[in-house]
Backbone as CSV, one residue per row, in Angstrom:
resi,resn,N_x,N_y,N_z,CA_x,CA_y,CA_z,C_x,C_y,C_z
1,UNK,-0.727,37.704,26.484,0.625,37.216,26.378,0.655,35.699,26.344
2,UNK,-0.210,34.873,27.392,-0.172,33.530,27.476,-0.836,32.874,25.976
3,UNK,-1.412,33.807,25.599,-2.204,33.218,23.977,-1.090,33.138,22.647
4,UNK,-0.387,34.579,22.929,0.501,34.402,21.890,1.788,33.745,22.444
5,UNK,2.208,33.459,23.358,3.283,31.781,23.145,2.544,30.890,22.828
6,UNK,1.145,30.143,23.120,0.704,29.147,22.941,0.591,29.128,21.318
7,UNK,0.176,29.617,20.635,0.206,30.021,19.014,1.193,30.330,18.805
8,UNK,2.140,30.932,18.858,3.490,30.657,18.254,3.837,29.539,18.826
9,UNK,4.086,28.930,19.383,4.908,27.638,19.472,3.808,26.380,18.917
10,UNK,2.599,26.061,18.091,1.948,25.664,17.359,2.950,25.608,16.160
11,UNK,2.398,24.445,15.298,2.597,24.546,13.745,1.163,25.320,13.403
12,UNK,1.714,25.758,12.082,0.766,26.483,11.178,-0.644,25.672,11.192
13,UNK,-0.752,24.410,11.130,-1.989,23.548,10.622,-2.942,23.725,11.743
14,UNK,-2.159,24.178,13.218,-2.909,24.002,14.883,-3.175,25.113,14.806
15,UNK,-2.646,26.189,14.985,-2.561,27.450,14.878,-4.305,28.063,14.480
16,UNK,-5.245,28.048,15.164,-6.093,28.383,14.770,-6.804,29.865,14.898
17,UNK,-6.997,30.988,13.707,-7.143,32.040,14.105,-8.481,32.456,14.525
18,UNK,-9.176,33.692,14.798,-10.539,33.868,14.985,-11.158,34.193,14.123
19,UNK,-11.046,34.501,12.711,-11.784,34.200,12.083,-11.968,33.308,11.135
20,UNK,-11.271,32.396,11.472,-11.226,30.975,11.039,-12.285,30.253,11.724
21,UNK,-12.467,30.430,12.761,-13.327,29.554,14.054,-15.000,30.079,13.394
22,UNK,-14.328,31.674,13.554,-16.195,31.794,12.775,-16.609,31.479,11.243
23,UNK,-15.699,31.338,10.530,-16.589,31.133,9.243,-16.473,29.265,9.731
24,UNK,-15.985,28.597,10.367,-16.402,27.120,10.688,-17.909,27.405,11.468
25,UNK,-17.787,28.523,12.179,-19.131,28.732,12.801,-20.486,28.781,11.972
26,UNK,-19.740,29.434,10.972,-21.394,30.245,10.298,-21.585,29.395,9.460
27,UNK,-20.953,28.309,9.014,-21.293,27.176,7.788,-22.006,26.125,8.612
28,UNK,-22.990,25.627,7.517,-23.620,24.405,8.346,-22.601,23.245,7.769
29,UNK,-22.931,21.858,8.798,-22.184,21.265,8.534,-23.323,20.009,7.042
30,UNK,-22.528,19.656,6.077,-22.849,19.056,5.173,-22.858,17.226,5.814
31,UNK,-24.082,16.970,4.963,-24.299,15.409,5.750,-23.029,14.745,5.099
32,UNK,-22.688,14.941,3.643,-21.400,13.977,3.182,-20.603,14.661,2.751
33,UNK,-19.134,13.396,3.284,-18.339,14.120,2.937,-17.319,14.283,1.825
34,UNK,-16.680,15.178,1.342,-16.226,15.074,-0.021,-15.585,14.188,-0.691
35,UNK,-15.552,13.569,-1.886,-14.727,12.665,-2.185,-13.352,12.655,-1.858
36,UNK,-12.880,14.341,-1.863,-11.184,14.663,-1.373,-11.216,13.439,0.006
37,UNK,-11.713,14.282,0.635,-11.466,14.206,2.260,-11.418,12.813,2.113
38,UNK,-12.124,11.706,1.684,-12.376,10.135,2.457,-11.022,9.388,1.953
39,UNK,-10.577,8.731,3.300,-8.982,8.061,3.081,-9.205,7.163,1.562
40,UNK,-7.952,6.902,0.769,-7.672,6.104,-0.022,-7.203,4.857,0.125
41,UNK,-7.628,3.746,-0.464,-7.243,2.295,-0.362,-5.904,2.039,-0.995
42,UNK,-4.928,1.487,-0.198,-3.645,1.685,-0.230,-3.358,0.120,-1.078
43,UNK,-3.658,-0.145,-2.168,-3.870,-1.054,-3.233,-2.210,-1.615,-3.004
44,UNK,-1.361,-1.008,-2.523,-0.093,-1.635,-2.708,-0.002,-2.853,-1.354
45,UNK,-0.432,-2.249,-0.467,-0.405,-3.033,0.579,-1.072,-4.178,0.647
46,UNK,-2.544,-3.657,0.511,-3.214,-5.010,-0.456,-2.548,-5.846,-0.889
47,UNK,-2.244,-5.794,-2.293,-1.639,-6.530,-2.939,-0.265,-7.479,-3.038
48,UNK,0.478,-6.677,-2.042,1.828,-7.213,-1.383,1.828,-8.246,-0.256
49,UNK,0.513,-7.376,0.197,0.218,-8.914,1.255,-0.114,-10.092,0.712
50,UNK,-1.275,-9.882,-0.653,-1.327,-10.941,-0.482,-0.546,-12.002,-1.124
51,UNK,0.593,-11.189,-1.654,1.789,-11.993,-2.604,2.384,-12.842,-1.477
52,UNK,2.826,-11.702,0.054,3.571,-12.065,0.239,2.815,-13.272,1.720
53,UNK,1.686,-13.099,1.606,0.716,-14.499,2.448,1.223,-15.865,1.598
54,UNK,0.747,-15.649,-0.069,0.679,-16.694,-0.683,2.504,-17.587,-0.364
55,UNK,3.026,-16.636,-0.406,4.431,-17.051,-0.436,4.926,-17.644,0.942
56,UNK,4.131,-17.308,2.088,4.405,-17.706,3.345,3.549,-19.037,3.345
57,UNK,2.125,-19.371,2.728,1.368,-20.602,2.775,1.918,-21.366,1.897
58,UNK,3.265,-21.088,0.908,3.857,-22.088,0.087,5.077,-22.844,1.042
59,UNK,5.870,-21.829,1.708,6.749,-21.757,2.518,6.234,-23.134,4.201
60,UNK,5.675,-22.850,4.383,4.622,-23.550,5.270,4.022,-25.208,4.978
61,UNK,3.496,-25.016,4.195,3.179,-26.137,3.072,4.766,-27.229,2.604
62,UNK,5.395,-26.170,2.349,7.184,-26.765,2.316,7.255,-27.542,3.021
63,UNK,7.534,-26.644,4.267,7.892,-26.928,5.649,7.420,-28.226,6.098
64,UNK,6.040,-28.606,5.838,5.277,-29.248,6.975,5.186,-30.629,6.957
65,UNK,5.641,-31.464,5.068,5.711,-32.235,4.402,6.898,-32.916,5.079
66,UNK,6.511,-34.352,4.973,8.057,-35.155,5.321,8.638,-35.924,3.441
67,UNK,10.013,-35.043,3.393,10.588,-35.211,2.562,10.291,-34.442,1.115
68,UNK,9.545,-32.850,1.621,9.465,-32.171,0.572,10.752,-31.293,0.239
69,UNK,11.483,-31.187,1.377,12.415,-30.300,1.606,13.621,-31.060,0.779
70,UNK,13.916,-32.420,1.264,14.523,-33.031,0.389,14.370,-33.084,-1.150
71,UNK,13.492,-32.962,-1.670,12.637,-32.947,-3.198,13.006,-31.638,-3.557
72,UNK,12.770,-30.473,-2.945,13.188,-28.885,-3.266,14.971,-28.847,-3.454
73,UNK,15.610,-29.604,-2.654,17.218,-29.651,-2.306,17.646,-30.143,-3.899
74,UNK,16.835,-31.553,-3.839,17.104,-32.070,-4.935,17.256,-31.457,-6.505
75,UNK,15.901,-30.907,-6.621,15.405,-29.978,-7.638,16.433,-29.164,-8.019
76,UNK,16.962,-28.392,-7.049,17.820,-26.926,-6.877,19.165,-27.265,-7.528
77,UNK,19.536,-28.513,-6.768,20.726,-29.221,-7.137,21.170,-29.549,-8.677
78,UNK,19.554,-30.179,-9.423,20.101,-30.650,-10.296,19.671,-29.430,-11.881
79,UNK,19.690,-28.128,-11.278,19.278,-27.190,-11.945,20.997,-26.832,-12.569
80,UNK,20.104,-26.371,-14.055,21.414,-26.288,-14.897,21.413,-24.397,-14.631
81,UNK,22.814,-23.723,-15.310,22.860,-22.401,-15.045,21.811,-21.883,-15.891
82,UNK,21.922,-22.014,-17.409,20.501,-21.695,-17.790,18.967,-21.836,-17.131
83,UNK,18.924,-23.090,-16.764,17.394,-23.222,-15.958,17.398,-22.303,-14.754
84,UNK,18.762,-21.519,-14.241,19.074,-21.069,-13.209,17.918,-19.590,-13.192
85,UNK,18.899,-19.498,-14.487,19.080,-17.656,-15.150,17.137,-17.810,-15.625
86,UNK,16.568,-18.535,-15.789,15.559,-18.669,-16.701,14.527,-18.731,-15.384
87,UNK,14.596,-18.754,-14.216,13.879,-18.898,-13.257,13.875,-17.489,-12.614
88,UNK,15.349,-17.241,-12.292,15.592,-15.946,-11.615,14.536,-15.005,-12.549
89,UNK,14.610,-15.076,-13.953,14.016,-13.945,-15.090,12.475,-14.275,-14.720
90,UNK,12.024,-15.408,-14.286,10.341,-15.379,-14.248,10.373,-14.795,-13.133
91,UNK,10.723,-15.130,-11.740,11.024,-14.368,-10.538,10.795,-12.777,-10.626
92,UNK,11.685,-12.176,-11.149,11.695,-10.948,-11.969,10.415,-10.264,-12.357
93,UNK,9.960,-10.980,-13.413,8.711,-10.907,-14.180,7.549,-10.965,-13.321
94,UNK,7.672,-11.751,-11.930,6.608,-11.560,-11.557,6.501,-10.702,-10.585
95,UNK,7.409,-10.284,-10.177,7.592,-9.282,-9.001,7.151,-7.894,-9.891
96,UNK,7.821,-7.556,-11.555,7.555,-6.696,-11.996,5.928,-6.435,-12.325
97,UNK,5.235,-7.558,-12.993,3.789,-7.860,-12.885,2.893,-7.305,-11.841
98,UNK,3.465,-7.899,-10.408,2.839,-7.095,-9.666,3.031,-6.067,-9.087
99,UNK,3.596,-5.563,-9.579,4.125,-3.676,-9.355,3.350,-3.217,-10.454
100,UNK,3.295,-3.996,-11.495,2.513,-2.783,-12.470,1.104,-3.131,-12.622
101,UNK,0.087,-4.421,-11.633,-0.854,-4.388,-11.746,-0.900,-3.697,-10.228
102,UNK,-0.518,-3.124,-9.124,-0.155,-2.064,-8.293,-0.424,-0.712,-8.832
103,UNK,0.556,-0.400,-9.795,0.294,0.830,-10.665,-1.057,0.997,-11.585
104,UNK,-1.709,0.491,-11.787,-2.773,0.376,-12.220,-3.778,0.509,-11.702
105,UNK,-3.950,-0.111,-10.530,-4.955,-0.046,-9.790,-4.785,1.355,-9.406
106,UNK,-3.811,1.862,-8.587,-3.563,3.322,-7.799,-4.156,4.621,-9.288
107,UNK,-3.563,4.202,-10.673,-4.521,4.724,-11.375,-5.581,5.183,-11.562
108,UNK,-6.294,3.818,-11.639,-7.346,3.913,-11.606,-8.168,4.325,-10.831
109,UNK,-8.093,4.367,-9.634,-8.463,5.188,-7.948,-8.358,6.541,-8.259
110,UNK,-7.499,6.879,-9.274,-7.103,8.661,-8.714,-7.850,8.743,-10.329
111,UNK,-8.393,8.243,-11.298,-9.119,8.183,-12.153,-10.396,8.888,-11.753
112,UNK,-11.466,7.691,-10.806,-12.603,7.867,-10.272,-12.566,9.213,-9.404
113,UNK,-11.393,9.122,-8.662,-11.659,10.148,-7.646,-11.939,11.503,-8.277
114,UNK,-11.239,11.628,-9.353,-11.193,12.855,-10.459,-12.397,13.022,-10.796
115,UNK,-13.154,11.750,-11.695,-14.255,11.998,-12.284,-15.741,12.540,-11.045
116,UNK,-15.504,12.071,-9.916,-16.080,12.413,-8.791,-16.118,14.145,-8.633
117,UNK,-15.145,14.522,-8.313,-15.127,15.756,-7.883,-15.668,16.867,-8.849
């Protein structure tokens, strides 16, 4: 009785039956392990960091200067709406850039992993 509450109140994945335990028993264990099984490199994170490092060591760099901040004020100020719209669009472009060299990479990962298995 105490076995079957403990297994029913399990999820399915815990839930381990007995002859599950023995065919883990009767297999030897393999020295490596499958290409499935080994975690994947999360290329987005990567890559976001290091956009978003570079953008904090520009930010910083800003910061640290006497009278750069003034020079950036200035700049901003004497920006026309076109030069506005024409900045925001590279902005854009590069955020999109690195989403799709993101997508690429994650590609290419599930590429190899394929040709692996």
């Amino acid at each position: 009785m105490t076995d079957e509450l403990e297994t029913r109140d399990l999820p399915d994945a815990f839930a381990a039956s007995d002859d599950r335990a023995g065919d883990a028993a009767s297999t030897p264990a393999t020295a490596a392990a499958p290409a499935a099984l080994l975690p994947r490199t999360r290329w987005a994170g990567i890559v976001w960091g290091l956009v978003f490092a570079a953008v904090a060591t520009a930010g910083l760099w800003l910061a640290s200067g006497e009278g750069r901040v003034d020079d950036v004020v200035g700049w901003i100020r004497s920006l026309t709406v076109a030069s506005a719209i024409g900045y925001s669009a590279l902005v854009v472009g590069g955020i999109l850039l690195v989403t799709g060299l993101v997508g690429l990479l994650r590609r290419a990962q599930r590429a190899v992993a394929a040709r692996s298995q």
